[in-house]
C-alpha positions as CSV (number, residue, x, y, z in Angstrom):
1,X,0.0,0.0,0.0
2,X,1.6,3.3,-1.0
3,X,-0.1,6.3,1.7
4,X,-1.2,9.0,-0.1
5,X,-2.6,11.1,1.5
6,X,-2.8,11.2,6.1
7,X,-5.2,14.1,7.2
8,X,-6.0,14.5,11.3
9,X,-10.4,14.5,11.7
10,X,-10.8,14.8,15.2
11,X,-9.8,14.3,18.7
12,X,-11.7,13.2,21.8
13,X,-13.0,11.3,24.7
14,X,-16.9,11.2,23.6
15,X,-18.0,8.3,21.9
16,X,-20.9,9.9,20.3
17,X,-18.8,12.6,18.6
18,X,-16.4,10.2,16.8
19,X,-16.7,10.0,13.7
20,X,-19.4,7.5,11.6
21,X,-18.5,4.1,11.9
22,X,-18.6,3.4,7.9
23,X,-14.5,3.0,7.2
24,X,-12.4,0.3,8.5
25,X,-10.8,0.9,11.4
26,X,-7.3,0.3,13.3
27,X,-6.6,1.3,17.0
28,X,-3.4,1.7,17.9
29,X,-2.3,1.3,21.7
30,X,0.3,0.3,23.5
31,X,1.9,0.8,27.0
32,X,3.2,4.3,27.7
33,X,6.1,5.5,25.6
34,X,6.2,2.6,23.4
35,X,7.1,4.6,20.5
36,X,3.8,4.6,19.1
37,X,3.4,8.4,18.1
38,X,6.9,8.2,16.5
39,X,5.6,4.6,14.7
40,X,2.3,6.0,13.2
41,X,4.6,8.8,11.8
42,X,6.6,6.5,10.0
43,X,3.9,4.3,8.7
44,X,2.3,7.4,7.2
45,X,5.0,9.2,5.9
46,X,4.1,11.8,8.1
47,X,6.9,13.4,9.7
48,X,4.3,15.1,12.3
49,X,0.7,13.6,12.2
50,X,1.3,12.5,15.6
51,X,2.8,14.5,18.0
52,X,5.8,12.5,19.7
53,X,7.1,13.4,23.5
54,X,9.2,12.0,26.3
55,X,6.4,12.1,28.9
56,X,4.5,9.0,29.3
57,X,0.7,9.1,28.4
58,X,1.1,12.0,26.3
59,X,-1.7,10.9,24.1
60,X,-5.1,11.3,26.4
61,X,-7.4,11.6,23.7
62,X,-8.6,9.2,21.1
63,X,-7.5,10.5,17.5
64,X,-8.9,9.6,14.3
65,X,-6.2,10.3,11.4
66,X,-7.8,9.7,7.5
67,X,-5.1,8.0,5.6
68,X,-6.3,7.4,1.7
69,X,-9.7,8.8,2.4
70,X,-10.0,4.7,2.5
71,X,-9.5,3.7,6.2
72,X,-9.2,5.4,9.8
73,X,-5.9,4.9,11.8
74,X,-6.7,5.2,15.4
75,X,-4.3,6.5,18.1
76,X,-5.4,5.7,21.5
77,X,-4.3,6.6,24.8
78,X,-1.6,4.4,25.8
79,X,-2.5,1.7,29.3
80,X,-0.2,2.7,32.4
81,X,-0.1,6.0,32.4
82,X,2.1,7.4,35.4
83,X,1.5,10.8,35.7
84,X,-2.7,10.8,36.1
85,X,-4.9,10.8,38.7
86,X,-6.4,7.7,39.3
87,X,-10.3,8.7,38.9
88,X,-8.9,9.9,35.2
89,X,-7.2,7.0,34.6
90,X,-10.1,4.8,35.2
91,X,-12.3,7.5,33.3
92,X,-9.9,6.6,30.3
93,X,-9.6,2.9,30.5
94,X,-13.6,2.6,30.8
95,X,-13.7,5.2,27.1
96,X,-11.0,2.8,25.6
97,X,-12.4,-0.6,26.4
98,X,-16.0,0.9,25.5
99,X,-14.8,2.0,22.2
100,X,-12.4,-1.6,21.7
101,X,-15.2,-3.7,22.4
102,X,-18.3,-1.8,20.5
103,X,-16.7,-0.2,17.4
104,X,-18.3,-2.1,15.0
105,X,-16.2,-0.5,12.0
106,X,-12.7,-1.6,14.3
107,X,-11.0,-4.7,12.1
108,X,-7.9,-4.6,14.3
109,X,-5.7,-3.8,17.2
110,X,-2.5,-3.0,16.9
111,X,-0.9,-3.7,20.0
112,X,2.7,-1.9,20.7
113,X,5.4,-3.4,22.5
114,X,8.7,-2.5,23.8
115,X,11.0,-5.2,21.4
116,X,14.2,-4.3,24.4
117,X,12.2,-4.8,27.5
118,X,11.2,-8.8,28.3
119,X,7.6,-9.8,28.4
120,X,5.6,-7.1,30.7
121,X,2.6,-8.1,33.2
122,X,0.1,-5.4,31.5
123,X,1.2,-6.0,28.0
124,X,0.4,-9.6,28.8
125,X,-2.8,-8.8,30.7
126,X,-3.9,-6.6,28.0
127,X,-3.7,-8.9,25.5
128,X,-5.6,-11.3,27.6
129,X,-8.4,-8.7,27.4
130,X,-8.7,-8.3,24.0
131,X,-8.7,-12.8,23.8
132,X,-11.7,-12.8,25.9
133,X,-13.4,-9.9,24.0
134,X,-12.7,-12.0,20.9
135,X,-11.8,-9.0,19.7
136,X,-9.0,-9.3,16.8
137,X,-5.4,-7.7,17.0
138,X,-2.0,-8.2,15.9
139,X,1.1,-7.5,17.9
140,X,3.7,-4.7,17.0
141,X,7.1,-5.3,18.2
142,X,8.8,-1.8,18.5
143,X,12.5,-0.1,18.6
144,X,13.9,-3.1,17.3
145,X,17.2,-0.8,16.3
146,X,18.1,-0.3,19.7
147,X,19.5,-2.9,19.8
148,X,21.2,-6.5,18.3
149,X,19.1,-8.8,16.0
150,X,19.6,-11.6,18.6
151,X,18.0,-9.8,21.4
152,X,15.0,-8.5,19.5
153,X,14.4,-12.0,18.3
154,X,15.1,-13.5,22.5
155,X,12.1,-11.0,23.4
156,X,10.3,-11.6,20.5
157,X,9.7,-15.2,21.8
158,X,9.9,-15.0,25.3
159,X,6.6,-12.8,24.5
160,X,5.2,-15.8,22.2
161,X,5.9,-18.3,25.0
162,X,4.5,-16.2,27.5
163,X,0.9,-15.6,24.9
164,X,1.3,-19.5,24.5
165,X,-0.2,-19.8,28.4
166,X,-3.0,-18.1,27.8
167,X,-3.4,-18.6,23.8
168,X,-4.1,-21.6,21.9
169,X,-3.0,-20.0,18.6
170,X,-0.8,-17.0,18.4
171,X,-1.4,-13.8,16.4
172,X,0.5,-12.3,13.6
173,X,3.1,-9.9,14.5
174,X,5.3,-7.3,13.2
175,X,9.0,-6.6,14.2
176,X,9.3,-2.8,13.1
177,X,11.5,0.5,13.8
178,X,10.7,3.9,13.5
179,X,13.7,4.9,12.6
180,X,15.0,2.2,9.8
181,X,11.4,2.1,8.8
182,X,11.5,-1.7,9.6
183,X,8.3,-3.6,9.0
184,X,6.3,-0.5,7.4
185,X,5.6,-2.9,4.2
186,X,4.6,-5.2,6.0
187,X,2.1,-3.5,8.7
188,X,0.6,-1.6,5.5
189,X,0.4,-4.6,3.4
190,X,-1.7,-5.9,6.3
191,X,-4.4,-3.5,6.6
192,X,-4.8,-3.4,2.7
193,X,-5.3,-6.7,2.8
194,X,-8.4,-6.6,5.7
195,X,-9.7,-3.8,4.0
196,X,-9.9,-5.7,1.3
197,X,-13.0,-7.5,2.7
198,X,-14.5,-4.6,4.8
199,X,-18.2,-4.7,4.1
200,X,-19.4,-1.5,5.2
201,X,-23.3,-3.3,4.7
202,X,-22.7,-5.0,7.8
203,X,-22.5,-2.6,10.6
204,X,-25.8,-2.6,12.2
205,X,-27.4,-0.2,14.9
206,X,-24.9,-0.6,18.4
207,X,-22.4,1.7,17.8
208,X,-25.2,4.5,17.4
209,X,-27.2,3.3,21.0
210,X,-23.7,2.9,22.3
211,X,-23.2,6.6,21.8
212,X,-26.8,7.5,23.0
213,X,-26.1,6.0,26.3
């Protein structure tokens, strides 16, 4: 997939002002400072669609970015945030599972994680989440150019072994970089090929009660 065009549509925390749920949709999330903002840039093209900082849980809002005018990339608050209170924190976490679990036009999560660091409790329990939800996602291995080929591929499967105790069948994942542009092909080349078979005919009438309520 070759990214035409990325345009920003809107930002915030209120399900019934996001935007109609008739393109395919994929959420990116990840624990805090993952790299994520700095990862959407480089799958875009875009050397500032998202707006990259040192301070955890930078992005508090979710944000809807156009890419194509063909599908929706979504960058959501990042889980374990450390400098929050925790009645916002659990304000957050209730918008993001709400909007995980009832987006009907969502196809996929793309779930960040830290390729240096070994497998993390809340990436793991996460995950777990999104199993029991039934909900689809893909794992997105990031900052693989920090360091050696041998200890991004050690991480790599300690992380599959740990999914193993939990999963019967693991998900696809992507081993990428933000700087080297590592994996962008290949992340793209996956979402054309779900939107491929997005049916826009079959989203029915939750999303709209789910933003009445």
């Amino acid at each position: 997939m070759i990214v035409k065009s990325a345009e920003f549509i809107c930002s915030n925390t209120q399900v019934s002002k996001l935007p109609p749920p008739l393109k395919p949709e994929y959420a990116f999330i990840g624990r805090s400072n993952v790299g994520k903002s700095s990862l959407i840039n480089m799958i875009t093209g875009k050397k500032a669609l998202a707006k990259t900082s040192q301070t955890p849980g930078k992005t508090q809002l979710i944000n809807h970015f156009l890419i194509n005018d063909n599908w929706y990339l979504v960058d959501l608050p990042g889980y374990g945030f450390a400098r929050i209170s925790k009645s916002k924190k659990e304000d957050w976490n209730k918008f993001i599972r709400t909007y995980l679990d009832k987006r009907e036009s969502l196809q996929c999560v793309l779930v960040l994680i830290d390729s240096r660091l070994e497998p993390q409790k809340i990436d793991l329990e996460f995950c777990n989440w999104l199993g029991e939800k039934g909900l689809s996602f893909v794992i997105v291995f990031t900052k693989a150019d920090k360091q050696s080929v041998t200890k991004t591929d050690q991480n790599v499967a300690k992380f599959k072994k740990a999914l193993l105790t939990t999963f019967h069948e693991l998900p696809p994942y992507f081993v990428t970089s933000a700087e080297t542009q590592l994996g962008r092909d290949e992340v793209l080349g996956f979402i054309d090929g779900v939107n491929k078979s997005f049916d826009v005919s079959s989203i029915g009438d939750t999303w709209q009660q789910v933003g009445k309520e």
